[in-house]
KOLZA-514781 format. One record per residue (C-alpha): residue in three letters; y, z, x; chain. Coordinates in nm, 3 decimals, padded with zeros to 5 digits. Each point is the difference from the previous one (the first is absolute). Layout:
# KOLZA-514781
+------+---------+---------+---------+-----+
! type !      py !      pz !      px ! mol !
+------+---------+---------+---------+-----+
!  ALA !       Y !       Z !       X !   A !
...
+------+---------+---------+---------+-----+
//
This chain:
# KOLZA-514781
+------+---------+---------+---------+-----+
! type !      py !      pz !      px ! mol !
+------+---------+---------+---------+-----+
!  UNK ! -00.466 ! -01.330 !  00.177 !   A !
!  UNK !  00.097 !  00.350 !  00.013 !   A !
!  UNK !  00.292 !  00.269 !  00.046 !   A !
!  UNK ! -00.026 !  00.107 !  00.375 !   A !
!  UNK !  00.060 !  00.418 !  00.065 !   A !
!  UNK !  00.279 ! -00.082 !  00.240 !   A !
!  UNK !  00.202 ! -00.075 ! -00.344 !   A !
!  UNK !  00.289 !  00.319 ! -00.078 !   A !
!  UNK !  00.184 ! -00.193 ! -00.280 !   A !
!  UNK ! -00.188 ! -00.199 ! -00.219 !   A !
!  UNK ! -00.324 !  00.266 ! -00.092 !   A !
!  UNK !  00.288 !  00.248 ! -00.119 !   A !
!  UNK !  00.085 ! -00.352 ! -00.247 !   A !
!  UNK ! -00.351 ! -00.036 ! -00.115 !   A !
!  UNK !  00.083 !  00.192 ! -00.377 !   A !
!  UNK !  00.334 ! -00.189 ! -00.015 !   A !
!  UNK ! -00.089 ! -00.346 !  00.100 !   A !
!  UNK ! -00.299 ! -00.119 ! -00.110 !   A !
!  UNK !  00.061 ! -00.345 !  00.132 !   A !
!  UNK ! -00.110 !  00.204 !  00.306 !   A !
!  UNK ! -00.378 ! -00.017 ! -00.094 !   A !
!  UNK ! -00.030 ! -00.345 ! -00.064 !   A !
!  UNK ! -00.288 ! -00.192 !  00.236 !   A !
!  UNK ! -00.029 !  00.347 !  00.215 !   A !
!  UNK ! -00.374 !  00.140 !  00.010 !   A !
!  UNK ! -00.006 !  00.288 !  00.279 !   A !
!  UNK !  00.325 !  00.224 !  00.006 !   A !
!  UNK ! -00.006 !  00.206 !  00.286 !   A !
!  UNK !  00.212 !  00.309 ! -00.014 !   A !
!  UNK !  00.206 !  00.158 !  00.295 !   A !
!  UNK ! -00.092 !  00.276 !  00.216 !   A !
!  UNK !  00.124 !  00.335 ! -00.078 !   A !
!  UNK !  00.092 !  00.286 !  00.276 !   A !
!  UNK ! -00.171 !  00.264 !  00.012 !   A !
!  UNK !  00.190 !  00.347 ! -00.055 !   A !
!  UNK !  00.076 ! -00.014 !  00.319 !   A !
!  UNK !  00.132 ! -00.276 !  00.069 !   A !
!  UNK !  00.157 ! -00.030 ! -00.316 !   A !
!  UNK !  00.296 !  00.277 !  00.122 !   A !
!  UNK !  00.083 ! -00.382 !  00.198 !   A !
!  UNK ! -00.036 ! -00.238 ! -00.218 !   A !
!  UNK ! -00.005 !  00.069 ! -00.371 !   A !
!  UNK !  00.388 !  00.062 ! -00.076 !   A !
!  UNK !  00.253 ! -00.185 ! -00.160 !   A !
!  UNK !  00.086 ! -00.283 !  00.206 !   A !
!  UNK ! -00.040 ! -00.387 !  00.005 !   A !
!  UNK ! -00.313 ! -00.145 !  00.000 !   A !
!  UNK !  00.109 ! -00.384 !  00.132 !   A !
!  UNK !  00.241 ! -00.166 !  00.161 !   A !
!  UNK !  00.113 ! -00.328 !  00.083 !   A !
!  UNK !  00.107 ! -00.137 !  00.357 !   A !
!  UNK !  00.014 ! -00.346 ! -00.123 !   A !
!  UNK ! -00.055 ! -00.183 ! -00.312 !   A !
!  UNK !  00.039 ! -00.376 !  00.014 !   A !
!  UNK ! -00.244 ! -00.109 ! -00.250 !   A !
!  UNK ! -00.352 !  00.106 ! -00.121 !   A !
!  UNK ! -00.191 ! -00.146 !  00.302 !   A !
!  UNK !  00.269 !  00.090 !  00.259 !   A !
!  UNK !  00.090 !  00.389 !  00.027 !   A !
!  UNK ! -00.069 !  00.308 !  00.175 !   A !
!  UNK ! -00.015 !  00.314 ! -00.171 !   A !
!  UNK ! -00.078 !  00.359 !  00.083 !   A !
!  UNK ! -00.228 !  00.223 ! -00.215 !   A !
!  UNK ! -00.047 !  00.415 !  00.008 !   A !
!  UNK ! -00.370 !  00.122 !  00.029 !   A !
!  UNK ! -00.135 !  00.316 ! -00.095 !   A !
!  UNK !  00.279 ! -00.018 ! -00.284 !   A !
!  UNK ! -00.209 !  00.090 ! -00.306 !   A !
!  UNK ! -00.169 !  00.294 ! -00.095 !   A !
!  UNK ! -00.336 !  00.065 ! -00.147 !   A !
!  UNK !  00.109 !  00.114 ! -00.338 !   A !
!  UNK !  00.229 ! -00.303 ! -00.044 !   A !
!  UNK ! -00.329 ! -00.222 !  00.147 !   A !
!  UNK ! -00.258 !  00.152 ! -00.262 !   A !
!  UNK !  00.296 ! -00.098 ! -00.263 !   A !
!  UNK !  00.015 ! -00.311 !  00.131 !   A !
!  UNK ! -00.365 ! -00.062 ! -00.016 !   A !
!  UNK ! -00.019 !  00.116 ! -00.371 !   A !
!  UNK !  00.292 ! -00.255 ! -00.143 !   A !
!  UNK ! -00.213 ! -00.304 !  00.258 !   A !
!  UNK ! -00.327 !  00.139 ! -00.174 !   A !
!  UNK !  00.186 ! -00.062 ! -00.353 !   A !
!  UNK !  00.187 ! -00.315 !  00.072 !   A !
!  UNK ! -00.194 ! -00.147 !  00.208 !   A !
!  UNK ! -00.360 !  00.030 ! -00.105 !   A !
!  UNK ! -00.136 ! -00.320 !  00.159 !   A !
!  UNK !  00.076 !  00.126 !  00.336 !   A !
!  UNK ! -00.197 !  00.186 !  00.248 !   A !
!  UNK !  00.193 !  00.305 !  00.107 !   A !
!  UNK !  00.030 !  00.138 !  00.396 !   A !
!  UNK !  00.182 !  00.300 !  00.160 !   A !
!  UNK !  00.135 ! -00.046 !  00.310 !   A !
!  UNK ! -00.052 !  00.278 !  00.275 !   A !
!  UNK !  00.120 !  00.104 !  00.346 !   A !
!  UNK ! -00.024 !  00.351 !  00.182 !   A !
!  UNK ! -00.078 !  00.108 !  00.359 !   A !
!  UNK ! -00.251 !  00.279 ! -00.104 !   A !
!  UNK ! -00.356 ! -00.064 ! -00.246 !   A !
!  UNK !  00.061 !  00.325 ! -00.155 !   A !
!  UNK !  00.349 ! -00.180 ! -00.158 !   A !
!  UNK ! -00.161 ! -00.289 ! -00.105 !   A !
!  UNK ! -00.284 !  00.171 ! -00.160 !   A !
!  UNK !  00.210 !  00.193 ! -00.190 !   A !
!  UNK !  00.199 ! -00.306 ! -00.137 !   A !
!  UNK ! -00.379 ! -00.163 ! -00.110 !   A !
!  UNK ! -00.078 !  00.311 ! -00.193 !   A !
!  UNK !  00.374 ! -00.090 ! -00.187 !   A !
!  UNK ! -00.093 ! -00.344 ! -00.080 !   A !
!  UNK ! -00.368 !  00.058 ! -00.079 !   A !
!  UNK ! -00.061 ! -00.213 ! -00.299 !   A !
!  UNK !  00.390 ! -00.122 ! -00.036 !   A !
!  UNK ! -00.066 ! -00.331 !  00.254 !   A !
!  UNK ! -00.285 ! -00.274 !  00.072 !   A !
!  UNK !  00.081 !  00.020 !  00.341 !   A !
!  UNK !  00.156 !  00.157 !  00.319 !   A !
!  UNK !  00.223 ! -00.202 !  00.242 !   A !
!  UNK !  00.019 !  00.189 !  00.386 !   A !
!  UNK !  00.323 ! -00.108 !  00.118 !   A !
!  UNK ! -00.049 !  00.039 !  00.366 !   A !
!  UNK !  00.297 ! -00.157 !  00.142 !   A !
!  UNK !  00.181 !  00.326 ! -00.136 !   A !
!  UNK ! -00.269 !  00.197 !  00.091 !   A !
!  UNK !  00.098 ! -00.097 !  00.360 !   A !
!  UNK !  00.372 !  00.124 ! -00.002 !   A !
!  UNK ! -00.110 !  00.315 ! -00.180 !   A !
!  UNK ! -00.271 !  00.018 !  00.275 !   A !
!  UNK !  00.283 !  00.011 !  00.256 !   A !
!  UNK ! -00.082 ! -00.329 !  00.118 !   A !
!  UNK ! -00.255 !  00.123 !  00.273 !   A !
!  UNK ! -00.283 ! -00.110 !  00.195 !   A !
!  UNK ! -00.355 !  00.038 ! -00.191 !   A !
!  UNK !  00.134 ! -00.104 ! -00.304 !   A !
!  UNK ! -00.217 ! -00.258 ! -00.012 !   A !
!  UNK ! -00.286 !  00.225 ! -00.043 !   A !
!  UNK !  00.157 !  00.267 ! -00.198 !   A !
!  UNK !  00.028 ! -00.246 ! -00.260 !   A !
!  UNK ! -00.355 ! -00.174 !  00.009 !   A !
!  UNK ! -00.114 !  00.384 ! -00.077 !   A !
!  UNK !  00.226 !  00.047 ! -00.245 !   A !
!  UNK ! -00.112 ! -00.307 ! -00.221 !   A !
!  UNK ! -00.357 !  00.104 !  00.032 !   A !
!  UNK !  00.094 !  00.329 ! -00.113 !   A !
!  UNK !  00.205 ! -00.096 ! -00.299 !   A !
!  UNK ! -00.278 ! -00.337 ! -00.074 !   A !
!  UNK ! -00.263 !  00.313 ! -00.048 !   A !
!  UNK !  00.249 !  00.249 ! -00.208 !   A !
!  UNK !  00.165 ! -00.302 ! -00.211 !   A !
!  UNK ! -00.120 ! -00.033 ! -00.358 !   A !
!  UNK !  00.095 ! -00.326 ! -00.010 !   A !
!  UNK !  00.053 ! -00.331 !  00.285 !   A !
!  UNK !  00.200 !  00.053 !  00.302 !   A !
!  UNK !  00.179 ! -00.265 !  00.148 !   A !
!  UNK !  00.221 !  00.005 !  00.313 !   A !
!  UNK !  00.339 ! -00.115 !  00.050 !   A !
!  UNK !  00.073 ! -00.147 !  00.377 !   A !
!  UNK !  00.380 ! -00.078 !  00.098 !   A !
!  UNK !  00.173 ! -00.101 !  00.332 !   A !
!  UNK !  00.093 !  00.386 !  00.047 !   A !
!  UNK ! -00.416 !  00.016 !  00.092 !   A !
!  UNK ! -00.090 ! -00.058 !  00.326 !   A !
!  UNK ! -00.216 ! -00.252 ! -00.130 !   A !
!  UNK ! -00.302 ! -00.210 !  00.182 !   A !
!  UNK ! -00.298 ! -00.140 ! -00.074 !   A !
!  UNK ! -00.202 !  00.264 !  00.079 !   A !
!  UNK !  00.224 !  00.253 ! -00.176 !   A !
!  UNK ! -00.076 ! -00.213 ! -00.334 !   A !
!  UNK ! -00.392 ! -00.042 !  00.030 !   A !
!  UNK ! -00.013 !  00.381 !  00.001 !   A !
!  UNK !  00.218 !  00.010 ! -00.279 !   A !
!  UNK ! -00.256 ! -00.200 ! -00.155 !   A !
!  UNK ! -00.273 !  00.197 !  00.076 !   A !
!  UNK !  00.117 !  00.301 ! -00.131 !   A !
!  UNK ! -00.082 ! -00.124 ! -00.327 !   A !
!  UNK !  00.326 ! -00.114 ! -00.205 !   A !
!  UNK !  00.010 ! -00.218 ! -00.234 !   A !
!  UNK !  00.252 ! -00.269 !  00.071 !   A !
!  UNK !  00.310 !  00.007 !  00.272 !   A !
!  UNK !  00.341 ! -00.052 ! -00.108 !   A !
!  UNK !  00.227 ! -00.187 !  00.288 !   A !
!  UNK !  00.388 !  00.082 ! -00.052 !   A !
!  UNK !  00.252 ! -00.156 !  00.205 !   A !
!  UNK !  00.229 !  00.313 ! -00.033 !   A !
!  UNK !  00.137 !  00.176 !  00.365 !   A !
!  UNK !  00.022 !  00.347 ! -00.077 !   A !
!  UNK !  00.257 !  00.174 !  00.223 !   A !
!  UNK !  00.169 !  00.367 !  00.002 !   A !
!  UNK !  00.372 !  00.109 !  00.086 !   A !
!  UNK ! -00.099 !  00.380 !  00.092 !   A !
!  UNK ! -00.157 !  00.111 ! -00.338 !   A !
!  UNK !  00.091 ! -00.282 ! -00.205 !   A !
!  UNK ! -00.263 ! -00.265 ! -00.065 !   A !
!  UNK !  00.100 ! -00.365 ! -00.040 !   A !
!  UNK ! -00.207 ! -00.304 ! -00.142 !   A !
!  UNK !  00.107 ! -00.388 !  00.061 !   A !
!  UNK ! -00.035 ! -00.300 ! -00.228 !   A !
!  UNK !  00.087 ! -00.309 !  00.144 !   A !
!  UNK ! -00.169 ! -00.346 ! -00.131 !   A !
!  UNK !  00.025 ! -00.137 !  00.299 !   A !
!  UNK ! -00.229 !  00.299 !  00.149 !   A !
!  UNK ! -00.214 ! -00.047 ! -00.229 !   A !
!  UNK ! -00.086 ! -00.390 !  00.080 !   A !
!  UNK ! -00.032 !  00.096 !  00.325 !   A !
!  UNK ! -00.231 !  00.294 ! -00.009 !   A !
!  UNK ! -00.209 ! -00.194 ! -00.289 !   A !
!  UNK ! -00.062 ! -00.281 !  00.225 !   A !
!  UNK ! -00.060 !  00.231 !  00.321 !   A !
!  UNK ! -00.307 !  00.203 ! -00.219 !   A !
!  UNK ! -00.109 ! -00.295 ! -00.231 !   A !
!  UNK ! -00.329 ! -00.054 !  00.239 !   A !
!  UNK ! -00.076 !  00.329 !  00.066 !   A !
!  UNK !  00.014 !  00.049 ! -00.416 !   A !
!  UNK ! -00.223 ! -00.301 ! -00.041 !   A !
!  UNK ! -00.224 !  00.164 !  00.240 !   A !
!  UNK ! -00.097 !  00.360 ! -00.185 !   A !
!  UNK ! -00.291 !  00.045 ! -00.194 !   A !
!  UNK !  00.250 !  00.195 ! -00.264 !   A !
!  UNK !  00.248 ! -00.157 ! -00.250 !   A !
!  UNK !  00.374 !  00.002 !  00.147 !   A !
!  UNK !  00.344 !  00.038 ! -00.124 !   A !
!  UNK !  00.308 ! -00.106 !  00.073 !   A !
!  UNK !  00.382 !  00.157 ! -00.044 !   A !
!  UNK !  00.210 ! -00.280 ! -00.027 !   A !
!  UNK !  00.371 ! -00.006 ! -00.012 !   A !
!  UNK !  00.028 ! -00.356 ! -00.074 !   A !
!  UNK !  00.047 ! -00.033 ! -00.457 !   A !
!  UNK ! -00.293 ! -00.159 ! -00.138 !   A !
!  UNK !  00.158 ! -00.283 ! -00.052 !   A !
!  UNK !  00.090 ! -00.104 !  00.290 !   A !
!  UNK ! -00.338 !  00.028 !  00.133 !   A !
!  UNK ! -00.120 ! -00.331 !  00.118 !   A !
!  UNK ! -00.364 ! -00.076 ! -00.077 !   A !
!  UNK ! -00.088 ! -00.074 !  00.407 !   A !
!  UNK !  00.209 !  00.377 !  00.019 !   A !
!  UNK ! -00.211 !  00.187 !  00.283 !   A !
!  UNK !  00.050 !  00.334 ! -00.252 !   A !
!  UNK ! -00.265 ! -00.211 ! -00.225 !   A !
!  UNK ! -00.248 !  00.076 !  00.249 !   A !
!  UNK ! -00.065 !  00.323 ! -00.116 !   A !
!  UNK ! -00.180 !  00.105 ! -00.299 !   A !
!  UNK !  00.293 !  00.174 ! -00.183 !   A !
!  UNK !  00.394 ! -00.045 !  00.056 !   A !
!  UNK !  00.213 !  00.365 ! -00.106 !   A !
!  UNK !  00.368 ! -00.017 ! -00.013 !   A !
!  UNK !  00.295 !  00.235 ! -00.032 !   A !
!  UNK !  00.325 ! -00.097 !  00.074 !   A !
!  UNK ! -00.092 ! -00.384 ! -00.033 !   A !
!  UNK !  00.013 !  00.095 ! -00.364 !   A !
!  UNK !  00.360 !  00.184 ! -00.013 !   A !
!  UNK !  00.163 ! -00.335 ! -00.090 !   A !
!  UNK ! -00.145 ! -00.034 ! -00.303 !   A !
!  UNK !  00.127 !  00.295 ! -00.082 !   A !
!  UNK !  00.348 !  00.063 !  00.178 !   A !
!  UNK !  00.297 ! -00.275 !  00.068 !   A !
!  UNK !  00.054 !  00.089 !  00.359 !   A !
!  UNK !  00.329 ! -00.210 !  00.107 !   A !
!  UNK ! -00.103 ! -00.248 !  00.283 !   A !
!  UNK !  00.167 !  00.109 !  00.314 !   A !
!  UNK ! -00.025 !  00.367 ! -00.077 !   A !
!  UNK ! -00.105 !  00.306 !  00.230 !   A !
!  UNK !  00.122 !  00.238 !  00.217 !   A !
!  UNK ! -00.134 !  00.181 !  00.395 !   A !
!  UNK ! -00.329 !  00.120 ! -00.040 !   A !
!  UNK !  00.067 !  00.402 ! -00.023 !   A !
!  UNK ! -00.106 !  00.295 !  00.247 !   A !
!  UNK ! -00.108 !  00.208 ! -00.298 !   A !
!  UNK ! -00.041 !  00.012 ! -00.343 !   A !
!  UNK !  00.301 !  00.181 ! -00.131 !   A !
!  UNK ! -00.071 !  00.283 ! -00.235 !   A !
!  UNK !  00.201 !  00.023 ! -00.354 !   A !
!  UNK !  00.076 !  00.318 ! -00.192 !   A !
!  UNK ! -00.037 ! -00.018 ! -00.368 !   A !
!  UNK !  00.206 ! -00.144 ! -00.213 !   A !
!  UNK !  00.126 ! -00.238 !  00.271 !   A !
!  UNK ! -00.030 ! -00.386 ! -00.098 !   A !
!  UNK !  00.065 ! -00.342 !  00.091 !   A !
!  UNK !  00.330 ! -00.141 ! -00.038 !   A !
!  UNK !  00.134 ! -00.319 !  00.030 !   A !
!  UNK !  00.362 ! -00.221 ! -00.017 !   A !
!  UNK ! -00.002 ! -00.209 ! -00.310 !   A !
!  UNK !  00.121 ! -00.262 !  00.221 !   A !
!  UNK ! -00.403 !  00.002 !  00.085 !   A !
!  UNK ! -00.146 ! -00.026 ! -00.334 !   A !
!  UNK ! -00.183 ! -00.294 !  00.098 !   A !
!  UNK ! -00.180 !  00.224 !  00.256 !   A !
!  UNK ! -00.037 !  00.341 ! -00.228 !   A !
!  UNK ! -00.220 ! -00.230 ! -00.202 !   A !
!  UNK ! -00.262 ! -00.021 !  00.279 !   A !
!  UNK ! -00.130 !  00.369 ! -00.093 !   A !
!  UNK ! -00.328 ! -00.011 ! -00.168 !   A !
!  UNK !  00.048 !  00.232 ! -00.242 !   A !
!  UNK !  00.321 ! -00.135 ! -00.099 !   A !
!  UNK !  00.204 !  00.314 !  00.019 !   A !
!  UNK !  00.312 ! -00.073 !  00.074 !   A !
!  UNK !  00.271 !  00.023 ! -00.295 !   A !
!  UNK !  00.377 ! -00.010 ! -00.065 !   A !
!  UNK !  00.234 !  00.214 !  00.218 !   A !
!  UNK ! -00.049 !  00.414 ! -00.136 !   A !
!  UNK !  00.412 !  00.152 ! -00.010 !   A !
!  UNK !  00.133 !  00.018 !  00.309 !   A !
!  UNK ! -00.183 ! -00.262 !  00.140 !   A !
!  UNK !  00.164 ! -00.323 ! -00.096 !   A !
!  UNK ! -00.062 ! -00.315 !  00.138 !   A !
!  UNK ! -00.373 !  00.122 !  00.122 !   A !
!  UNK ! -00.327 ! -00.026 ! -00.160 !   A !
!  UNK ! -00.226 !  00.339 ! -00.022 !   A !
!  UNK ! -00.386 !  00.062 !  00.034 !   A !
!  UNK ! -00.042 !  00.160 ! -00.341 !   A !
!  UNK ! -00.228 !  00.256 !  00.126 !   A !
!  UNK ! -00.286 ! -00.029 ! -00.304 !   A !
!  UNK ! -00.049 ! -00.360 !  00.128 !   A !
!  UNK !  00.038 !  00.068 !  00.420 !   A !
!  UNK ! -00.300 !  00.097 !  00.200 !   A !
!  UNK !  00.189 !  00.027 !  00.353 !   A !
!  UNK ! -00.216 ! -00.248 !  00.102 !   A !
!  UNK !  00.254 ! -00.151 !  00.267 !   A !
!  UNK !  00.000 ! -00.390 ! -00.097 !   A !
!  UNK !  00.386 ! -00.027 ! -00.076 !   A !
!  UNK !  00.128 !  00.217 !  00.311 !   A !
!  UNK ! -00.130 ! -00.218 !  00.211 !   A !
!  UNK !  00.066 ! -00.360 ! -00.167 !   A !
!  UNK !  00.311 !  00.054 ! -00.129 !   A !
!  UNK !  00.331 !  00.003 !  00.178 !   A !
!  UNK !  00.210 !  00.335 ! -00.152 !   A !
!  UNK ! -00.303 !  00.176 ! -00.135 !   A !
!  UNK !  00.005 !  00.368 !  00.086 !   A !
!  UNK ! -00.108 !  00.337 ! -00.161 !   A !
!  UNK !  00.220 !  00.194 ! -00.228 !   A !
!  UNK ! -00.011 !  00.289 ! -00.214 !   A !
!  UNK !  00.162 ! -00.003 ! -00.385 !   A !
!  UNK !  00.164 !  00.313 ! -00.063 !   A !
!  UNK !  00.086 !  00.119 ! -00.368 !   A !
!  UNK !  00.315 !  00.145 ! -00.056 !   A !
!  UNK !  00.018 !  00.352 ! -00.051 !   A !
+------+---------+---------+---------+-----+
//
C-alpha cells in the first residue's frame, strides 16, 4: 500500500499528520514543472476541487498537475525520509524533452529509491501527437541507462495505450508499471486530473489481465478507501494498490452532497487572499485538512476566516462548501 504521485494534498500533510504513514510502504511524490513550464503551473492557486461529493466511494473530483515545484518536492522528500523511514521513496517525473528529465535525475541523485515516468502527462506536454508512442519507448531506455536507481512507468487512459505499446514498455527495461485510472485533460494551458471511484473499477477491471500478464510487478491507483475494498476487488489483482484522494476522508469531513461545476481554469490568488466562509457553514469549514478556519477577524462577522498560518490554498473548501469564497483581511490604518 502506498501514496500514489497523483496526490496534491495529503504529501504537503505528511509532517503534520502522522496518521498519514501508517500501513504505507512506497510514497511516490508528484511531478514538478520544469522552469518552463512552471511560469504555468506553479502559482498560487487551488490544487483540488470537488464536482461532487456524496460519500467516500461515490465522488468526482478534479486535481491540478504540474502544481509543485522541485524545491518544495526535495522538502517533501526530506520530512518522508524522516517520518517515514520504513518506506521506499519515488519521484515522480514528466517532460517532453530528455535533456529536462536528466536534469531533474541529477536533482534527486541519492534523495529517492526510485523514479516514476508519468507518461500520461508526458502525452499532453508532448502535444498529444502522432509518434508518441515511440518517443516515449526511447525515452525510458534513455532515462533506465542514466537512472541511479529503478525506473518504473506510469500508464493512464490519456496514453494511447495497446498491447503492443506496453510490451515495448517492457522491454525498455523498467522495473514495474504503474496503471492509474486518472483522464488527464487541458482547458488551453491549464492541466486537469480526474478521480472518480467509479473510473477506477472500471479501468481496474478493463487492465486486470493484461497486469496479470507482464513479466514485471504492477501497481494500481485506486480511488476506492481501503476499506471498502472487497477481497474479490479486481484492483487486488495487481501487486501494489496507491491511493490519493481515497484517503482525504480520513482526513477532511467533506459534507455529503457537496461540490460545485468542474472549472475552466485554475484561478490564480494574490497574496494575502484567503478562504472565507458564512458561519452559517461551520459544519462545512471543518472539512479543511489543516483545520484553518477560525472565528470571524473585525469586520467580518458572522463568517469564518482561513487564518493564513494554517491555509495552504489548497482549494478543498471552495469547491465543497456553499458560500466559500476568497477574501483579503485588511488592518486598519
Amino acid at each position: 500500500m502506498g501514496l500514489s504521485s497523483d496526490d496534491v494534498l495529503l504529501h504537503r500533510l505528511i509532517a503534520e499528520r502522522g496518521e498519514l504513514l501508517e500501513g504505507l510502504g512506497l510514497l511516490v511524490l508528484p511531478a514538478a514543472p520544469d522552469a518552463e513550464l512552471a511560469a504555468d503551473h506553479v502559482r498560487r492557486a487551488p490544487r483540488i476541487h470537488y464536482v461532487y461529493y456524496k460519500s467516500p466511494s461515490d465522488y468526482l473530483a478534479l486535481t491540478r498537475p504540474l502544481s509543485t515545484e522541485l524545491r518544495v518536492i526535495l522538502e517533501l522528500l526530506s520530512v518522508a525520509r524522516s517520518k517515514c523511514p520504513q518506506c521506499k521513496l519515488f519521484a515522480s517525473l514528466a517532460s517532453d524533452r530528455v535533456s529536462k528529465l536528466e536534469s531533474f535525475l541529477r536533482s534527486l541523485a541519492g534523495r529517492v529509491d526510485g523514479y516514476e515516468v508519468d507518461l500520461g502527462l508526458m502525452f499532453h506536454l508532448y502535444g498529444r501527437r502522432r509518434g508518441f508512442e515511440a518517443f516515449a519507448v526511447d525515452l525510458l531506455e534513455e532515462l533506465v541507462h542514466r537512472a541511479d536507481r529503478p525506473v518504473v512507468a506510469k500508464l493512464s487512459p490519456s496514453v494511447p495505450m495497446s498491447d503492443d505499446f506496453v510490451r515495448l514498455i517492457v522491454e525498455t527495461g523498467v522495473s514495474a508499471i504503474i496503471f492509474s485510472p486518472h483522464i488527464i485533460y487541458s482547458v488551453g494551458r491549464e492541466l486537469f486530473r480526474v478521480h472518480s471511484p467509479l473510473l477506477s473499477r472500471v479501468f481496474s477491471y478493463a487492465w486486470a489481465q493484461l497486469a496479470a500478464g507482464l513479466s514485471l510487478p504492477t501497481a494500481y491507483i485506486s480511488d476506492i478507501p481501503p476499506d471498502e475494498l472487497g477481497e474479490l476487488d479486481p484492483s487486488r489483482a495487481y501487486d501494489v494498490i496507491l491511493y490519493d484522494t481515497a484517503l482525504i476522508p480520513r482526513i477532511s469531513r467533506i459534507p455529503p452532497g457537496s461540490g460545485s461545476p468542474p472549472p475552466l481554469r485554475w484561478a490564480s490568488a494574490d497574496e494575502g487572499v484567503y478562504p472565507v466562509v458564512s458561519a452559517e457553514e461551520e459544519d462545512c469549514a471543518k472539512s479543511c485538512p489543516r483545520e484553518a478556519f477560525e472565528k470571524a477577524a473585525p469586520g467580518w462577522k458572522g463568517h469564518l476566516f482561513a487564518i493564513s498560518s494554517r491555509c495552504d490554498l489548497c482549494g478543498l473548501c471552495l469547491s465543497v462548501c456553499r458560500t466559500a469564497r476568497l477574501a483579503q483581511i485588511l488592518a486598519p490604518e
